[in-house]
Residue frames as qw, qx, qy, qz and C-alpha x, y, z in Angstrom:
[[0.123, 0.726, -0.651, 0.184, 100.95, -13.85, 43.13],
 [0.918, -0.212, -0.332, 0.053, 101.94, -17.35, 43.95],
 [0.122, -0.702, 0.485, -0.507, 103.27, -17.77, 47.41],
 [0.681, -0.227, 0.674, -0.176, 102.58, -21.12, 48.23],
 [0.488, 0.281, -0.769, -0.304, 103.69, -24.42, 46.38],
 [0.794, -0.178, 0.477, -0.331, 101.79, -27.70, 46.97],
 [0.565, 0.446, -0.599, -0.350, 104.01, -30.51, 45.13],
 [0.982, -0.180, -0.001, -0.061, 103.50, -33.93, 45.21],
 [0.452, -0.657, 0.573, 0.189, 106.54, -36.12, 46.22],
 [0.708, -0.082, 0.637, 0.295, 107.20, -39.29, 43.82],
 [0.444, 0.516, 0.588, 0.438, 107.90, -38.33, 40.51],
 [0.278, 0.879, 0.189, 0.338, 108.30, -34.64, 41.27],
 [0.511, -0.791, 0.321, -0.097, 110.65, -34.53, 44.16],
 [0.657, -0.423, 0.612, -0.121, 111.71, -37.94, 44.03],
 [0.484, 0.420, -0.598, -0.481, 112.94, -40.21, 41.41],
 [0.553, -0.130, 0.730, -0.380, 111.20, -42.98, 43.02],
 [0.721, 0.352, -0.236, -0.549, 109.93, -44.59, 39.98],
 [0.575, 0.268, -0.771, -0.046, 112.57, -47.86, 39.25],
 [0.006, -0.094, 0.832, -0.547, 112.46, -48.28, 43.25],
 [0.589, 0.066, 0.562, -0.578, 108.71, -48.59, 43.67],
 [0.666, 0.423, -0.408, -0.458, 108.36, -50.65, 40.32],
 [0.450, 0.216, -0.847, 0.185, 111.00, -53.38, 41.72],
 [0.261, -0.021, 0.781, -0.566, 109.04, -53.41, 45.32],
 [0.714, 0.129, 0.094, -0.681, 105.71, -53.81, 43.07],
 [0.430, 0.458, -0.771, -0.107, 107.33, -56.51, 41.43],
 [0.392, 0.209, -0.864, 0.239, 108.20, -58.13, 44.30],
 [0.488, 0.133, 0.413, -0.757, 105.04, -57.94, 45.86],
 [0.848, 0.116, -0.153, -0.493, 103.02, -59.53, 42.85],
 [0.545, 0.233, -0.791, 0.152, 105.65, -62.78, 43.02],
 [0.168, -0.183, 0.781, -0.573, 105.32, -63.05, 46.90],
 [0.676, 0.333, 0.345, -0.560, 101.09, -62.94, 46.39],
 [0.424, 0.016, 0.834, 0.353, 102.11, -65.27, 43.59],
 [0.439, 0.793, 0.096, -0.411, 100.01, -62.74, 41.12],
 [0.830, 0.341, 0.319, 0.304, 100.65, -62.81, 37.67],
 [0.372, -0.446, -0.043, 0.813, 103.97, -60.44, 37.08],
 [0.175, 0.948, 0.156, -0.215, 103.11, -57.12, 35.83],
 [0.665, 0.502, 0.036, 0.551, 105.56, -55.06, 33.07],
 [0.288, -0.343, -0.235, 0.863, 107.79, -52.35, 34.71],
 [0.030, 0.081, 0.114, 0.990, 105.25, -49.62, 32.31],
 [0.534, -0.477, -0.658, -0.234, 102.23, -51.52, 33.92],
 [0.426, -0.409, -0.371, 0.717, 103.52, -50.62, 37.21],
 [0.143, 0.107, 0.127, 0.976, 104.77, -47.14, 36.26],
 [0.363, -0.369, -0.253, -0.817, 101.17, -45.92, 35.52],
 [0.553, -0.619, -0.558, -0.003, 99.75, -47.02, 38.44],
 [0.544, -0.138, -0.396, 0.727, 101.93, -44.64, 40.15],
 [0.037, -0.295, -0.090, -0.951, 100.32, -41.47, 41.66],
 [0.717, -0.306, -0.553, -0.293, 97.46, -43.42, 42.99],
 [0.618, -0.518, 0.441, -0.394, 96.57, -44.09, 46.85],
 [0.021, 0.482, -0.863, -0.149, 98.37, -47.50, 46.95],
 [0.527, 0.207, 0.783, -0.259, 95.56, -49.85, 47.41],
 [0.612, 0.670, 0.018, -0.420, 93.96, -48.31, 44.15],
 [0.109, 0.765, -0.552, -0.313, 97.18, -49.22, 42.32],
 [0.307, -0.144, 0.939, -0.049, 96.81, -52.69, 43.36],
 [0.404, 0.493, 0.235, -0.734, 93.19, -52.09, 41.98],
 [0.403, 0.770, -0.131, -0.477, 94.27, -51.12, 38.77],
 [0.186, 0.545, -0.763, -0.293, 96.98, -53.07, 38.13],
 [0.113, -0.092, 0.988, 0.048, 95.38, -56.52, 38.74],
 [0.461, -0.143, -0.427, -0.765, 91.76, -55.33, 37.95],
 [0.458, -0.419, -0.769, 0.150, 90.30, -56.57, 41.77],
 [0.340, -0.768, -0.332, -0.429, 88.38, -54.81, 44.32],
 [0.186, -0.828, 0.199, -0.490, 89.13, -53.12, 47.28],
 [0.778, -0.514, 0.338, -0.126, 89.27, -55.98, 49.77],
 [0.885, 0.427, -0.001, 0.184, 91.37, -57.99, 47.52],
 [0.337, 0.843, -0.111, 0.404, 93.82, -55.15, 46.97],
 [0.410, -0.775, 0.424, -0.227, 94.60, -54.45, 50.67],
 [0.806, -0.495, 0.281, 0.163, 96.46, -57.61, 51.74],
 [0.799, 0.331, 0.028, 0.501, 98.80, -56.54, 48.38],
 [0.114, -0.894, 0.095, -0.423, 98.95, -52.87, 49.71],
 [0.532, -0.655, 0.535, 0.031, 100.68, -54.38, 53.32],
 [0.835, -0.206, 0.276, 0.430, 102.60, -56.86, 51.93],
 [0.362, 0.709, -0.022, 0.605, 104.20, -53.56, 49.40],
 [0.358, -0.874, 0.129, -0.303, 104.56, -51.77, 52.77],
 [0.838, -0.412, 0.295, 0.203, 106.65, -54.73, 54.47],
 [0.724, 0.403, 0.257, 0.497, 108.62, -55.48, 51.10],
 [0.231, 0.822, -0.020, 0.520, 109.22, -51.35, 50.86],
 [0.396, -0.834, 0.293, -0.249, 110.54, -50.73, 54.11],
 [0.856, -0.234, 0.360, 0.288, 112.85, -54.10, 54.11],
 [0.643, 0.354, 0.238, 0.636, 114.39, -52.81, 50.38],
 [0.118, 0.950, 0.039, 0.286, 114.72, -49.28, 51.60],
 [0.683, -0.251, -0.058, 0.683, 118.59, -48.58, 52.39],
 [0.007, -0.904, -0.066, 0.421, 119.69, -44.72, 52.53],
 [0.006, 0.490, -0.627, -0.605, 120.59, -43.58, 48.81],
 [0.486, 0.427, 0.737, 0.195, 118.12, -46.08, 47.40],
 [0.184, 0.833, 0.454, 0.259, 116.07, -42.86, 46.08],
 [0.424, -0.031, 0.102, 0.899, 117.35, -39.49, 44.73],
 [0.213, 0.737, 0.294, -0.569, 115.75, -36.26, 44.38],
 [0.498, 0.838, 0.220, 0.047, 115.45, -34.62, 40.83],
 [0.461, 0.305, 0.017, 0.833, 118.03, -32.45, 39.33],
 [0.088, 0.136, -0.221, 0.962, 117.81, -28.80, 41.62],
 [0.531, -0.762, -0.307, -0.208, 114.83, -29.59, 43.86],
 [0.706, -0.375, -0.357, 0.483, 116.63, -29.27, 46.73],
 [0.343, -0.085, -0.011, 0.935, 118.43, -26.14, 45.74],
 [0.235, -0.384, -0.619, -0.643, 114.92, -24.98, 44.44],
 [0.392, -0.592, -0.644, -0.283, 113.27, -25.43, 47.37],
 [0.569, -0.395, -0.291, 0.660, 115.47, -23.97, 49.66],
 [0.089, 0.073, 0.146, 0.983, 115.82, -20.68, 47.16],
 [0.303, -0.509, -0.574, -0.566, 111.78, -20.59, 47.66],
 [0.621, -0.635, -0.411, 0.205, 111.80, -21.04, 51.40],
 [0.481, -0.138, -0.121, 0.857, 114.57, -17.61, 51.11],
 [0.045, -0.247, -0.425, -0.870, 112.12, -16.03, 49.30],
 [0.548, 0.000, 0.306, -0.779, 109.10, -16.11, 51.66],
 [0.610, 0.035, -0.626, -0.484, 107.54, -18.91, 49.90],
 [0.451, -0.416, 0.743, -0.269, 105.97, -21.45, 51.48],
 [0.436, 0.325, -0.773, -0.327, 106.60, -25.03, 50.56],
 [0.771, -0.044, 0.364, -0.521, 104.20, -27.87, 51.12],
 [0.181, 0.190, -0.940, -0.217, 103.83, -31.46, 50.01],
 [0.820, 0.153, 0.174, -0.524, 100.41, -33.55, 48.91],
 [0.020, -0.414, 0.907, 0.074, 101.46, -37.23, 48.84],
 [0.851, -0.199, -0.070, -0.480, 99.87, -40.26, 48.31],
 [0.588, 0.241, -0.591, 0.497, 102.66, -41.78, 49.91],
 [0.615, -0.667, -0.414, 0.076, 102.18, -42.62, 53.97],
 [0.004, 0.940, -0.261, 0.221, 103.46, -40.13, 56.29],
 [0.658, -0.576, 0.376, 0.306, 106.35, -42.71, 58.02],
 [0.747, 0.152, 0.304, 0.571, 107.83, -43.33, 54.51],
 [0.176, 0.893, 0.193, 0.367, 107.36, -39.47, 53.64],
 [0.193, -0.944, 0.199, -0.180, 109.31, -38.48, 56.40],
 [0.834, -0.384, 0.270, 0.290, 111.76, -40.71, 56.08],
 [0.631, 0.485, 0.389, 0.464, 112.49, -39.34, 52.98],
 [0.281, -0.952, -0.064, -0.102, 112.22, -35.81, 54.42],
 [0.782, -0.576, 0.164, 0.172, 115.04, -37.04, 56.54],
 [0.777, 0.168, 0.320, 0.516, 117.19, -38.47, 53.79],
 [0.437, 0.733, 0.338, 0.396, 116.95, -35.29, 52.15],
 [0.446, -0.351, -0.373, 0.734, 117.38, -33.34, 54.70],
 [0.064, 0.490, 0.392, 0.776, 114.32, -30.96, 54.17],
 [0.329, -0.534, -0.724, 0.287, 112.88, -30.95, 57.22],
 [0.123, -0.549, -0.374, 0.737, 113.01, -26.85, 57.68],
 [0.169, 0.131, -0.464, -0.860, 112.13, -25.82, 54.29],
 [0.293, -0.440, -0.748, -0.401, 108.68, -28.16, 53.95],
 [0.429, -0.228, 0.224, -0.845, 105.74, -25.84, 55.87],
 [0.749, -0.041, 0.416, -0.515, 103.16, -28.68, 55.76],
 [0.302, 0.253, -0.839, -0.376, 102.50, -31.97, 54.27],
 [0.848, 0.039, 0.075, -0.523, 99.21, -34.20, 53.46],
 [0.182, 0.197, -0.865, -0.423, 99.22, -37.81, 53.16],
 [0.494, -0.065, -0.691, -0.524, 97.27, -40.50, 52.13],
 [0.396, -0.533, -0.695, 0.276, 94.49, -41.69, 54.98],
 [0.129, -0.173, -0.261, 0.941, 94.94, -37.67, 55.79],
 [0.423, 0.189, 0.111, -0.879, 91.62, -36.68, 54.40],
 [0.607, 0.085, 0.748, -0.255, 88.83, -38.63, 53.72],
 [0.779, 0.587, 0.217, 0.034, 89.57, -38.80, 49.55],
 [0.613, -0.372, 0.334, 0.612, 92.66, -38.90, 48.15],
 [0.045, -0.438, 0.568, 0.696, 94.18, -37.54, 44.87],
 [0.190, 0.247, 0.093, 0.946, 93.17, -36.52, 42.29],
 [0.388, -0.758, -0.523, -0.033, 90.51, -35.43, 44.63],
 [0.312, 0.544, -0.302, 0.718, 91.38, -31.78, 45.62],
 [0.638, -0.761, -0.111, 0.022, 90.78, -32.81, 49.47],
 [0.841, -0.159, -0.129, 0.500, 94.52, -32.74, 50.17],
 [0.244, 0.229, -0.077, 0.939, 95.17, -29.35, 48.65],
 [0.283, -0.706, -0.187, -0.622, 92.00, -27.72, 50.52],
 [0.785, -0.458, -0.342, 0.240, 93.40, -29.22, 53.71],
 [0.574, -0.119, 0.166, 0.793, 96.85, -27.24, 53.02],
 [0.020, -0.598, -0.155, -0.786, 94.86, -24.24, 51.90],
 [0.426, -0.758, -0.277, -0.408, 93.11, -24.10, 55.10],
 [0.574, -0.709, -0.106, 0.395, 95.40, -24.86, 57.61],
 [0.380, -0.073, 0.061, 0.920, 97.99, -21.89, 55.80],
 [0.112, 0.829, 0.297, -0.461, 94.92, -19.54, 55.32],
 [0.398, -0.229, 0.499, 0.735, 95.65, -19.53, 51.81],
 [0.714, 0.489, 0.028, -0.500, 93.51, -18.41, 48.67],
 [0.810, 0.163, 0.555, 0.097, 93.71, -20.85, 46.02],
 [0.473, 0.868, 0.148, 0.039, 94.96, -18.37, 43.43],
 [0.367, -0.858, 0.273, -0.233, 97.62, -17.86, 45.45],
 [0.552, -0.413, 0.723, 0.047, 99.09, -21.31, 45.62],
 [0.321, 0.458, -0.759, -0.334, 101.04, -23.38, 42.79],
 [0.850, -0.192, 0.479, -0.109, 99.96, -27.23, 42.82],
 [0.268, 0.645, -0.682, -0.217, 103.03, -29.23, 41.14],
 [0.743, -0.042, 0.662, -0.090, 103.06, -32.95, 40.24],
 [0.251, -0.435, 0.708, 0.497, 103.85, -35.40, 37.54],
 [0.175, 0.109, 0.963, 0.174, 100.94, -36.56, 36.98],
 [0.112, -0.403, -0.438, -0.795, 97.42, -35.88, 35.70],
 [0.599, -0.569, -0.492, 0.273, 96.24, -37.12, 39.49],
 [0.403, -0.299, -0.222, 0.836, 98.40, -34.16, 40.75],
 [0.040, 0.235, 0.407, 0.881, 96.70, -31.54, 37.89],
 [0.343, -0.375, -0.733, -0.452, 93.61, -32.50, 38.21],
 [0.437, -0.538, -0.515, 0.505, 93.79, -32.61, 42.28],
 [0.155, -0.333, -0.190, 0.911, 94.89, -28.73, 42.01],
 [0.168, -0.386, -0.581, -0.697, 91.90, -27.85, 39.10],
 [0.396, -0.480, -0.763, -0.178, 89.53, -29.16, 41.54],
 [0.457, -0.532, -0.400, 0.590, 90.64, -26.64, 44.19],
 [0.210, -0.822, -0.448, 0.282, 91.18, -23.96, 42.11],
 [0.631, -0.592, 0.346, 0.364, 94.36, -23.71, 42.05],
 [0.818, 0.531, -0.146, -0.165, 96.80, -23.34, 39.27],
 [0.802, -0.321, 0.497, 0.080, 99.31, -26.12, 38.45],
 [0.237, 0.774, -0.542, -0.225, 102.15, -26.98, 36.99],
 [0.988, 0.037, -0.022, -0.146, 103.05, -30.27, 35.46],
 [0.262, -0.703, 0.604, 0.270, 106.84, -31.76, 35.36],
 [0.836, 0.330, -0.238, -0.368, 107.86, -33.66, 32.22],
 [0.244, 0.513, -0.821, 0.054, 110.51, -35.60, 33.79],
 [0.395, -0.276, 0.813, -0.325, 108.72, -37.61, 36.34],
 [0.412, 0.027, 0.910, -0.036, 106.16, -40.86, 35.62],
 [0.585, 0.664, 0.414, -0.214, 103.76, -39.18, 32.67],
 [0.431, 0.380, 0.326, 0.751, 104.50, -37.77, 29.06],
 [0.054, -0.153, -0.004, 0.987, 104.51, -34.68, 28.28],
 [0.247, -0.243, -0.595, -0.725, 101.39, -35.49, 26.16],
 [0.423, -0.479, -0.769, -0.020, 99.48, -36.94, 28.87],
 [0.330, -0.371, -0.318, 0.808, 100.40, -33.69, 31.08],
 [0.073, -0.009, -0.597, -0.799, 98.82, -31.92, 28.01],
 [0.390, -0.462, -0.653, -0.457, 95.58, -33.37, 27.77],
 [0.461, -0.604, -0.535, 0.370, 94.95, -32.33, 31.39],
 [0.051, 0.886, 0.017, 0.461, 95.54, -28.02, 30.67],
 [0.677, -0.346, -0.413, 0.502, 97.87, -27.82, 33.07],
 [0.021, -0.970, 0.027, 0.241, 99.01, -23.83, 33.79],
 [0.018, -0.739, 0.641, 0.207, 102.51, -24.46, 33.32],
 [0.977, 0.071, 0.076, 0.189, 104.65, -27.10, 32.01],
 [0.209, -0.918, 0.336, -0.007, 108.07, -27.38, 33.04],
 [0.908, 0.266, -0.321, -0.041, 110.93, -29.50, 32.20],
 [0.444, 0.139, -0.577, 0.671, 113.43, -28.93, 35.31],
 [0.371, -0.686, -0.622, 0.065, 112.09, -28.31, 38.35],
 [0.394, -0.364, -0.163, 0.828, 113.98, -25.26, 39.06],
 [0.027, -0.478, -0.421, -0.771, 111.89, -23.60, 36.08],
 [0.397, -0.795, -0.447, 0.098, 109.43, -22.76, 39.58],
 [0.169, -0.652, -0.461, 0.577, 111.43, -20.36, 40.25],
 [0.010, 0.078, 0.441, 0.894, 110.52, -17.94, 36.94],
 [0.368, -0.668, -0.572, -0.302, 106.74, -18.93, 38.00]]
């Protein structure tokens, strides 16, 4: 019986997608990098942010970081309240889950001040039980440290709990635990790419969670 959801935030919560595309943007221009297409971006999304830098410019770790803070500075100057929307019926979703006994959780690679600022915006703050983020264990996504963190501190079984995300990072993260998972087809992957990864479910509105 599933009784706990672990869903990631961007891209399954959050339509964050055009908003962190324009801050990558304006990140490679500052670091005078060469600019990057908005579906170059895109797929980097899901990723611990340094990786992203990684990926998208094909440099190493040390490299990466001084784009990683100057995305952090840039994101927190272009965030105004209403930049970023939730999904069609998360909200109402998560609330009907949190009536039901459920508990609801969040595994982010997204830091925890911008996570809870978003929280805020949203005004989820009593419906979310726990929430992982990136730096929170000592491997990120799709590593399934985050969800075994969030199994252990709810004393959960892994059968027991849903992991939900947009990506194959998010799938993969809950596989590795155990766990089955449910993919969404709206947020930053195809449906196909959600596919090759066996997800349990595949859903096209997030409210389909509650029929799981």
């Amino acid at each position: 019986m599933i009784r706990t959801f672990i869903l990631d935030f961007d891209g399954t919560i959050a339509d964050t997608q055009s908003f962190i595309v324009h801050v990558m943007q304006l990140t490679l221009k500052e670091r005078g990098a060469a600019p990057r297409t908005p579906a170059q971006c895109a797929a980097t999304i899901g990723l611990p942010l340094t990786q992203c830098f990684e990926v998208l410019l094909g440099i190493p770790t040390e490299e990466a970081q001084p784009y990683a803070d100057t995305y952090r500075r840039i994101f927190d100057e272009e965030r105004k309240p209403g930049a970023v929307q939730t999904f069609p019926h998360v909200v109402e979703t998560i609330k009907a889950l949190h009536q039901r006994g459920c508990r609801v959780t969040i595994a982010t690679s997204r830091g925890r001040e911008s996570l809870e600022h978003f929280i805020d915006d949203f005004q989820l703050n009593e419906y979310i039980a726990y929430t992982v983020c990136v730096g929170e264990t000592e491997q990120a996504k799709p590593h399934p440290a985050p969800v075994l963190k969030t199994l252990e501190y709810l004393h959960e079984q892994p059968e027991n709990a849903l992991v939900v995300g947009d990506t194959i990072f998010d799938i993969a993260m809950g596989q590795g635990a155990g766990c089955p998972t449910c993919g969404v087809t709206y947020g930053n992957q195809t449906r196909s790419q959600l596919e090759a990864q066996h997800p349990t479910y595949l859903i096209d509105d997030f409210a389909e969670l509650l029929k799981i």
